[in-house]
C-alpha positions in Angstrom: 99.5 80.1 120.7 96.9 82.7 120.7 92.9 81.4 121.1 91.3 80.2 118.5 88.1 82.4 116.8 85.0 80.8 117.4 84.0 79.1 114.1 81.0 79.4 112.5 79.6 77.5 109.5 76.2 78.7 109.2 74.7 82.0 109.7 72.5 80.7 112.1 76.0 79.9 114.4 77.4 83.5 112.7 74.3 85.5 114.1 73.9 84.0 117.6 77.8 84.3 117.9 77.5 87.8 117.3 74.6 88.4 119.2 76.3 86.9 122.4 79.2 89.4 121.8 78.0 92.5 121.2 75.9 91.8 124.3 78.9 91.7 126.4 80.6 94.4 125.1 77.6 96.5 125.4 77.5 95.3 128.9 81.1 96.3 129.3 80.6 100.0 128.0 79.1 102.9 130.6 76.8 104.4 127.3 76.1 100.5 125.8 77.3 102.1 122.6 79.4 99.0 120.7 80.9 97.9 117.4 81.4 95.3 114.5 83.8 94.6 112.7 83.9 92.6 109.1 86.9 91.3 107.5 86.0 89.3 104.4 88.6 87.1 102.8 89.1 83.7 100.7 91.9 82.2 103.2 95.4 81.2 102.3 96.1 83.9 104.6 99.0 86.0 105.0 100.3 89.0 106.8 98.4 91.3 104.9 95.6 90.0 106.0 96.2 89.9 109.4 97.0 93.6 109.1 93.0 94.3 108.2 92.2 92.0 111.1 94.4 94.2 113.4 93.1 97.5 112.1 88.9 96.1 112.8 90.7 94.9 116.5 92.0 98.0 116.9 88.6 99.8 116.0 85.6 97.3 117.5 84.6 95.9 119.9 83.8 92.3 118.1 85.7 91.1 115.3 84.2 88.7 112.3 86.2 87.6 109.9 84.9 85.3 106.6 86.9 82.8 104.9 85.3 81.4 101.5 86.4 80.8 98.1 83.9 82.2 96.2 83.4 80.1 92.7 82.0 83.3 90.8 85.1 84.9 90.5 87.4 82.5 88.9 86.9 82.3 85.2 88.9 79.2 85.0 88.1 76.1 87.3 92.1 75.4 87.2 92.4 78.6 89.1 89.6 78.0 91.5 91.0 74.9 92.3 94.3 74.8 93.1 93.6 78.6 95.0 95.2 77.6 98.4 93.0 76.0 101.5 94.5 76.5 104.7 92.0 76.5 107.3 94.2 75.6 110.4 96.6 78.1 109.6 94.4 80.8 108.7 92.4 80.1 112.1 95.6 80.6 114.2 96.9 83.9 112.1 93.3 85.4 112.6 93.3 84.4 116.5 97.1 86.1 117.0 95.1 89.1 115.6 91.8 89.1 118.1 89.9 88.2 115.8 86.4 87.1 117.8 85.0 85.0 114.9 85.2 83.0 111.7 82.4 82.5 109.2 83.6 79.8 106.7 80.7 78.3 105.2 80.1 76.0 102.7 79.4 77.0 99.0 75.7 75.3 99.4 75.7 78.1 102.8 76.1 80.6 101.2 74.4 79.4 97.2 71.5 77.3 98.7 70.0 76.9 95.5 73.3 76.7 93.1 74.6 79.8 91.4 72.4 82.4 91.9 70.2 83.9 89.1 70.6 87.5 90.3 73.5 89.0 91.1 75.2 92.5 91.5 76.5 94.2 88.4 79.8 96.1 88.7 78.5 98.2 85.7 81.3 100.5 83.7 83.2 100.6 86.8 83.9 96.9 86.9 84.4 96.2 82.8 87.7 98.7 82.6 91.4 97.4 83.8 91.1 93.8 86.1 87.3 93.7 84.7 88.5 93.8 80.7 91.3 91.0 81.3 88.8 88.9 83.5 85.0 89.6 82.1 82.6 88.6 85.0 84.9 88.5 87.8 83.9 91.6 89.3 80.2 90.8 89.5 80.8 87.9 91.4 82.6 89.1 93.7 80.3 92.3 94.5 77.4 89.4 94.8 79.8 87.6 97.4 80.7 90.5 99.0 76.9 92.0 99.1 75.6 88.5 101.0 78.8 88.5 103.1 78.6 92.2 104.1 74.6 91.0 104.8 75.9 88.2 107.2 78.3 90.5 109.2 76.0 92.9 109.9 75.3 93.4 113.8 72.3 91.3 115.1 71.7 94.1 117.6 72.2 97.8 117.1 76.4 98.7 117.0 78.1 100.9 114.5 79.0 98.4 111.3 82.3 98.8 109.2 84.2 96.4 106.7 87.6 95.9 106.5 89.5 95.4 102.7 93.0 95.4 101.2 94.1 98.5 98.9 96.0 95.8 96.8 92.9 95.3 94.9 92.4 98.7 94.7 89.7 98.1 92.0 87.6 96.0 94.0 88.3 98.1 97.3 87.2 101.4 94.6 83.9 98.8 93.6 82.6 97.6 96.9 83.2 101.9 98.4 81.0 102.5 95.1 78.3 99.8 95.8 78.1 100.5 99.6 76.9 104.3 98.5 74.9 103.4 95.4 73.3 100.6 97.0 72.7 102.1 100.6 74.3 99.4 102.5 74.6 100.6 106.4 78.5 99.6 106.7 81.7 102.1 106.5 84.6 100.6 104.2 87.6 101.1 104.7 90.4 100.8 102.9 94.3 99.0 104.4 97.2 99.7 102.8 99.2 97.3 101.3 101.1 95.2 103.1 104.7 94.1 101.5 107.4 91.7 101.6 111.1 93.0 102.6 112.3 93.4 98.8 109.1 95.3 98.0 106.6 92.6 96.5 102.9 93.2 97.7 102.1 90.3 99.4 99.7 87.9 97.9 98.2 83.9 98.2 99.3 83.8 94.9 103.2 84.4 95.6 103.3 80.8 96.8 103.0 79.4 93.3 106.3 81.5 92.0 109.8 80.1 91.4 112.7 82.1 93.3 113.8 83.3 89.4 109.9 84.3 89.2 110.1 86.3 92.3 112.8 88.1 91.8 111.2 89.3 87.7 108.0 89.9 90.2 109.9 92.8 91.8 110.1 95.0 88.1 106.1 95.5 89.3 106.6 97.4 92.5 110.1 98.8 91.2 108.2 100.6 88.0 105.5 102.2 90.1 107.9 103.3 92.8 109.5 105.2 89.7 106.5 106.6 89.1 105.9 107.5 92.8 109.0 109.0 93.0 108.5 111.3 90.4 105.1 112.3 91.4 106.8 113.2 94.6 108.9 115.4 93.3 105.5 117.1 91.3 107.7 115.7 87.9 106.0 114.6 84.6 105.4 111.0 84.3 107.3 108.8 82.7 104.8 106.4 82.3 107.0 105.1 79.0 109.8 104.7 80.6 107.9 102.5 83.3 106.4 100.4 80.7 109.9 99.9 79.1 110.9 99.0 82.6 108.3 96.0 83.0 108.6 95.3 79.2 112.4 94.4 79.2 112.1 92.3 82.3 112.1 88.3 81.7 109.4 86.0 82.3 106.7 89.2 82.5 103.9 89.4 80.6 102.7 92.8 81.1 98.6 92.9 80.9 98.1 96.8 82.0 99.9 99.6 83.3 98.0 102.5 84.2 97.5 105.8 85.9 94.3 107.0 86.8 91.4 108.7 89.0 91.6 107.4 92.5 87.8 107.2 92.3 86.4 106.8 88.8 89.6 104.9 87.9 89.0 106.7 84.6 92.8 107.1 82.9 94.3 110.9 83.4 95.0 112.8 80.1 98.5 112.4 78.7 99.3 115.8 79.7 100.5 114.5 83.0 103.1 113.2 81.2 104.3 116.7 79.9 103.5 119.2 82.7 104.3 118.5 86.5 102.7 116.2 88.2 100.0 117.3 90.6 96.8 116.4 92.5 96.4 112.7 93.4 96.2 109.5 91.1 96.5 106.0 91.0 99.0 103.7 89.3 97.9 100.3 89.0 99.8 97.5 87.4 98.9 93.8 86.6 100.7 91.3 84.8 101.5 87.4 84.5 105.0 86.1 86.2 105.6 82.9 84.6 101.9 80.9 85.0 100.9 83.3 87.8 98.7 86.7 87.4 99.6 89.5 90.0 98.7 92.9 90.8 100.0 95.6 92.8 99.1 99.5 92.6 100.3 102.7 94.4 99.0 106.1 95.5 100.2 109.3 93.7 100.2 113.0 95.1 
């Protein structure tokens, strides 16, 4: 077994950790020039996560990696509580990965004084697609990911970038958006999606389907790799035909299907649908599997 991170609770413990690091490493380097990593997660950890950990391994010189379920994103307290806590687990995937640190604080850590009264608003960005099916869940997690961004940042000077899955390519498309507009000194970058053999994006909620709701999971990747395929080939869309697809299979309860800017995640005109396809898009899909809500999106062009 790999070592463990060190674990942090505080930010006190987070900042002194990360001091003591980037120390070395600048000791280590001839031009004392060194880098932090910051991979923010909720834990019940997987293999797509270890694959952001590898890529801020691969890039820095000290790794930090957060673990906390953050209670303004879940509408329903159901969902919030049964989300999966592993902490053990997650602490020995994110060592097999290098990962230098682990800040998993408490909810009063990181809300001293309960919810907070001001938080970040995701704006028209957030209120379209995930943000109309789940109102509010978007500004709690750019508030989570503002303070966490806040305690990863270098104690002493070292280049700064944050690490976050293209699955949620609307929140990955939010936090790029509020890093510019807001002036935060971090790069984000996006990792691609990581998937199981038969093609499902892998997820902590996947551990809450039946085998006969994994296998109606797979009509979500399987209708935008027809989509992909055609863009490919610079074909019209068939986005009916997809929807059909995901429409017709059993216990799926399709919420969106979509293709749109990359950036403004604004939908393209239906004339994509008539004339070849060309430029670059993004098809996003959500949609509930028996009790479970899952997303999954692809690049176009």
């Amino acid at each position: 077994m790999s070592n463990r991170p060190q674990l942090a609770t505080t930010y006190a413990e987070l900042n002194a950790a990360s001091a003591e690091l980037l120390r070395e490493a600048a000791g280590k380097h001839h031009a004392g020039h060194t880098s932090q990593g910051l991979v923010p997660t909720m834990g019940g950890l997987h293999a797509g996560h270890a694959a952001l950990a590898t890529a801020a391994r691969q890039a820095n010189d000290v790794v930090i990696a957060t673990i906390f379920v953050n209670p303004l994103q879940f509408g329903d307290a159901a969902d919030l509580e049964r989300y999966p806590r592993t902490l053990d687990a997650d602490l020995d995937l994110l060592g097999s990965c290098g990962v230098d640190i682990v800040f998993a604080p408490a909810v009063e850590e990181v809300y001293p004084g309960g919810e907070p009264m001001v938080r970040v608003a995701s704006g028209p960005l957030g209120g379209k697609l995930e943000g109309a099916s789940r109102p509010g869940h978007f500004d709690g997690a750019l508030t989570v990911v503002a303070k966490l961004l806040h305690y990863g940042m270098p104690p002493i000077p070292a280049d700064y970038r944050a690490y976050f899955g293209k699955k949620d390519a609307q929140q990955l498309a939010l936090v790029k958006r509020m890093a510019a507009d807001l002036n935060f000194p971090v790069e984000i970058i996006g990792v691609p999606i990581v998937r199981d053999e038969d093609g499902l994006a892998l997820s902590s909620r996947n551990r809450f389907l039946s085998a006969e709701e994994r296998e109606a999971a797979l009509v979500l990747s399987r209708s935008l790799r027809y989509l992909k395929e055609q863009a490919d080939r610079h074909e019209p869309l068939d986005i009916e035909g997809a929807l059909a697809m995901v429409k017709s299979a059993r216990l799926v309860e399709l919420d969106y299907l979509e293709v749109v800017d990359p950036v403004t995640l604004e939908p393209l005109a239906f004339n994509c649908q008539d004339t070849p396809f060309t430029g670059e898009a993004l098809a996003l899909i959500a949609a509930k599997v028996g009790p479970v809500r899952l997303i999954d999106n692809v690049d176009l062009g």
